[in-house]
C-alpha positions in Angstrom: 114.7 124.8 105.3 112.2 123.3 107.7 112.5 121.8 111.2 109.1 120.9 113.3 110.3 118.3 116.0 107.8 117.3 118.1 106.8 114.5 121.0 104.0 112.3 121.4 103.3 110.3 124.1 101.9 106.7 124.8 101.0 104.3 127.8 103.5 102.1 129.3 104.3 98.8 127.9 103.5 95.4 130.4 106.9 94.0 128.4 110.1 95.4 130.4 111.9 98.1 128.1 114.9 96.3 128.6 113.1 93.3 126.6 112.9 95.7 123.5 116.5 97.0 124.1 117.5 93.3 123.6 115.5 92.9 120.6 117.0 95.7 119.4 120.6 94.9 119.9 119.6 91.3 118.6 117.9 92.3 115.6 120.9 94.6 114.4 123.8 92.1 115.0 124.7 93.8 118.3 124.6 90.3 120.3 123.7 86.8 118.9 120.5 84.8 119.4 122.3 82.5 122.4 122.7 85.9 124.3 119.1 87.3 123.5 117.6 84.5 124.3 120.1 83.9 127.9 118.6 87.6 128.8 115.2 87.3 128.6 115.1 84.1 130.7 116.5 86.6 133.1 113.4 88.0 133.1 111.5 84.8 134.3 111.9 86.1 138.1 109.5 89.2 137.2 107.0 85.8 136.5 107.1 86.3 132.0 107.3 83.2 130.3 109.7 82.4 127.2 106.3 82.0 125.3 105.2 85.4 126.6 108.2 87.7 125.6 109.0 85.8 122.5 105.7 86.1 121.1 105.6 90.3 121.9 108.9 90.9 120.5 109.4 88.1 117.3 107.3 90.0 114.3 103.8 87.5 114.0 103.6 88.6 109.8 100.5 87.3 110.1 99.2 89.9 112.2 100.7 92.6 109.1 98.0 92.6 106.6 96.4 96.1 106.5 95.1 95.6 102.6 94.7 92.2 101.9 96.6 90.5 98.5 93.2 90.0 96.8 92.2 93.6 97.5 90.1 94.3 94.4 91.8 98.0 93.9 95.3 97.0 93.6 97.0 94.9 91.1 100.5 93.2 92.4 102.9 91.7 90.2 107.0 91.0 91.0 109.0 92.6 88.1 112.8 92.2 87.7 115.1 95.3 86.6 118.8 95.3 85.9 121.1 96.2 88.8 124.5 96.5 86.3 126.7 98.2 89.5 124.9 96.2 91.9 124.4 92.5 91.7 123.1 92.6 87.9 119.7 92.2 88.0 117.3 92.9 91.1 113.7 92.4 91.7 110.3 93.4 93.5 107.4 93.7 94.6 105.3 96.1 92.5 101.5 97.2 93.5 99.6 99.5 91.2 95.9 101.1 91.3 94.0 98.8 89.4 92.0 101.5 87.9 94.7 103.6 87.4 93.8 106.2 84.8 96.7 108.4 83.2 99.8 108.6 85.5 100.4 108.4 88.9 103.1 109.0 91.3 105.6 106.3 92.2 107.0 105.3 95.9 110.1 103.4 96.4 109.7 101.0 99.6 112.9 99.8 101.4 112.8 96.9 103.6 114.6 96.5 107.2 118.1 94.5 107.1 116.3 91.1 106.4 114.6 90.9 103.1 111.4 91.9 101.6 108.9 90.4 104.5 105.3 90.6 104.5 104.9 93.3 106.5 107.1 96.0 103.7 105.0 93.6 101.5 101.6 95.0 102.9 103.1 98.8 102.9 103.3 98.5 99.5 100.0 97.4 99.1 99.0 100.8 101.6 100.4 102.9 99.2 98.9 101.5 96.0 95.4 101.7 97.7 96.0 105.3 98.3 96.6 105.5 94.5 100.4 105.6 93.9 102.6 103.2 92.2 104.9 101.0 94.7 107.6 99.3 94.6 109.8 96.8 97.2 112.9 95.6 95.8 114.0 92.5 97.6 117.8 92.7 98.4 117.9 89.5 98.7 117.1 88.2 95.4 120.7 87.5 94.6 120.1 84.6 97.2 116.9 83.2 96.3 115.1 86.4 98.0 113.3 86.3 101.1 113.6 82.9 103.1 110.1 83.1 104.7 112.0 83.7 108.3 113.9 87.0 110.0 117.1 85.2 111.8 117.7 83.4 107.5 117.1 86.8 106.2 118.5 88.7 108.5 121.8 86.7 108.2 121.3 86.4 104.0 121.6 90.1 103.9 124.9 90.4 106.5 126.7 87.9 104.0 126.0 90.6 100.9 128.0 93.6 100.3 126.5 96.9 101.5 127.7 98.5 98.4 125.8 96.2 95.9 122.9 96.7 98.3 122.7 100.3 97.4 123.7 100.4 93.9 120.9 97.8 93.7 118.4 100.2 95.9 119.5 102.8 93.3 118.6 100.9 90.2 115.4 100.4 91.4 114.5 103.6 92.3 115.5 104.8 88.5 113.3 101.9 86.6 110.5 102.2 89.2 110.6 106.0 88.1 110.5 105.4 84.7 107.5 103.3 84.8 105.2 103.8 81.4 102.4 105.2 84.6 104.9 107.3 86.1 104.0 111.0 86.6 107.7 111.1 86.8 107.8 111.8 90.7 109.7 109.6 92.8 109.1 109.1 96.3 111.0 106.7 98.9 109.7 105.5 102.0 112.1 102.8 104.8 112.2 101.4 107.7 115.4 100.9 109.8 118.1 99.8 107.3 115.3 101.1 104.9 115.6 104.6 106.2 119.5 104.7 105.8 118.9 103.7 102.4 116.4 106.6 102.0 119.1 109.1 103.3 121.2 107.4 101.1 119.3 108.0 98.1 119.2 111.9 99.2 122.1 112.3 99.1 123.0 110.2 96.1 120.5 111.4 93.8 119.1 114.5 95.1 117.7 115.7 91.6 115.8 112.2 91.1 114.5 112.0 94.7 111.4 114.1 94.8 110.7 113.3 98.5 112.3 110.9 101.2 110.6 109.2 104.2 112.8 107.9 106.6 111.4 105.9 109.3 114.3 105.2 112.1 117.0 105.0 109.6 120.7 106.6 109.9 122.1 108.8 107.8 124.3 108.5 105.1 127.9 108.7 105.0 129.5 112.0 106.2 131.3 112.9 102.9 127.8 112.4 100.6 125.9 114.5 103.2 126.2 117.4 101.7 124.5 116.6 98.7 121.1 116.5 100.4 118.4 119.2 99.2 115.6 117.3 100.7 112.5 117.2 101.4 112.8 115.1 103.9 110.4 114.2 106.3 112.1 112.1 108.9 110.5 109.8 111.6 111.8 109.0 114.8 111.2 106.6 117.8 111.8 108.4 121.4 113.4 104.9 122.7 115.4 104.5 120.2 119.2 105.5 121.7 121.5 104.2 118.7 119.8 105.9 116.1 118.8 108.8 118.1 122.5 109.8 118.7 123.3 110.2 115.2 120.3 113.0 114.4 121.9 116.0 116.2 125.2 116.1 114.2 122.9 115.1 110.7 120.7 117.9 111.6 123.2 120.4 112.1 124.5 119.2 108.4 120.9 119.7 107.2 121.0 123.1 108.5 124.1 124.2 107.3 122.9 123.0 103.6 120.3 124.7 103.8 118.0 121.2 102.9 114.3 120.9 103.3 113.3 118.7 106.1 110.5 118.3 108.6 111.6 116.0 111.6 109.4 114.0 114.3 109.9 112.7 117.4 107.2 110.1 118.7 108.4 110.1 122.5 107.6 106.7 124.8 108.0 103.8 121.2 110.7 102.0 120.3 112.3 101.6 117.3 110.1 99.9 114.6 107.1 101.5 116.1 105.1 101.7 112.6 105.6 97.9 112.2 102.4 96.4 113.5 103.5 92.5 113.1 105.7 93.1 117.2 105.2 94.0 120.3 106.6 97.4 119.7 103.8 98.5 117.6 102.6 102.0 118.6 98.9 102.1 117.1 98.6 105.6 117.5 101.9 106.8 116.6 102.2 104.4 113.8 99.1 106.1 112.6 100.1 109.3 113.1 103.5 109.2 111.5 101.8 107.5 108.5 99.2 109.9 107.9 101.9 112.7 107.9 103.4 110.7 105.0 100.5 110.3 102.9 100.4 113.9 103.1 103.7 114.8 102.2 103.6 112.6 99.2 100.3 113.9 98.4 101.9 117.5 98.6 105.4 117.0 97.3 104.4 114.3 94.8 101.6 115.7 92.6 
């Protein structure tokens, strides 16, 4: 068992913190777009603009593109696989070295609660540049996929069941696995709902899980907990209160299991810091936080 927690600071945002709260709340069905928008206006007095806030906190995808589509080294192509306890048949986004030779390791990438966007798009591509095998299911698919817009997708994936979600998730982590270039390590990396799914997986399928990344996710439900061996390396945003709470009791669980995990603590972001499309974007942290996890692939994935 392994535990490294640490802090890391950076500079004050212009935006008002409660602005991100909002976000927050809004962007995890905590209060509707009416309300959101009716709080920020409040904020017209401290002399931001509609245009202002709305533009730092709504993702700009355009502004999440890291390794470009026609990137020469990577080859993407979307590939269904069948999802028999979840929906049937799923699909995703899969990115591949383009001059892959023998096998190579393969990393599941989980979207946030609103479909595969571009920005979990453009992560994928990350990790095929770095030489692995990804892959981004779309939860949506069952739907049409992906409309193009958060507040569609975002309500798309509320109207499906949580449970086909994650048999779905599950299914794709097996085929993506058993990919003819598969060195036959699996790797999963999410972000937000993402990282609940990436506990999930832990705990789910322990011995087919060679390493978890969870970036701001929850935990799993209590009674699969203790089916976690880990490793685990877990990322977390200091401003990040609803999530934050439920570490302490999942860490003590961890502990008493006796499963391998490595925790961080980025102190002064919000939650979806590694997501450089918003305003919550933390360059350095972001950084940070992804290095680490090109490094514990590289280490528990070779």
């Amino acid at each position: 068992m392994k535990q490294n927690t640490e802090s890391v600071s950076t500079s004050t945002r212009p935006i008002p913190q409660e602005a991100f709260d909002w976000y927050d709340e809004y962007a995890h069905g905590l209060i509707d777009r009416r309300e959101f928008l009716s709080r920020l206006s409040g904020l017209a007095v401290l002399g931001f603009t509609m245009t202002t806030l709305t533009s730092a906190l709504i993702p700009n995808y355009a502004l999440a593109e890291q390794v470009s589509f026609n990137d020469p080294s990577i080859k993407a192509t979307y590939e269904k696989f069948p999802s028999p306890k979840g929906h049937g048949e799923g699909q995703g986004y899969l990115v591949v070295p383009r001059e892959l030779k023998g096998t190579a390791p393969v990393v599941l990438v989980v979207h946030e609660n609103r479909g595969l966007n571009p920005y979990i798009k453009d992560v994928a591509r990350r990790l095929a540049a770095a030489g692995y095998i990804a892959f981004a299911p779309d939860a949506l698919f069952s739907l049409g996929g992906y409309p193009g817009n958060d507040d569609e997708g975002r309500e798309m994936q509320k109207s499906l069941s949580r449970e086909l979600i994650e048999e779905d998730f599950i299914a794709a982590a097996n085929f993506v696995k058993s990919h003819e270039k598969s060195n036959g390590k699996l790797g999963a990396v999410g972000f937000c709902f993402g990282g609940y799914i990436v506990n999930m997986l832990a705990a789910v399928i322990p011995e087919q899980l060679d390493a978890g990344v969870p970036f701001y996710g929850t935990p799993a439900a209590q009674d699969l907990r203790k089916n976690v061996k880990g490793p685990l390396l877990i990322h977390f945003a200091g401003i990040d209160k609803r999530v934050n709470a439920t570490w302490p009791e999942y860490e003590k669980e961890l502990k008493e299991i006796g499963a391998e995990y490595t925790a961080h603590i980025y102190e002064g972001v919000n939650h979806g810091f590694h997501n450089d499309s918003t305003g919550r974007y933390a360059e350095k942290e972001a950084e940070l936080a992804w290095s680490r996890t090109l490094e514990f692939f590289s280490k528990q994935l070779a």
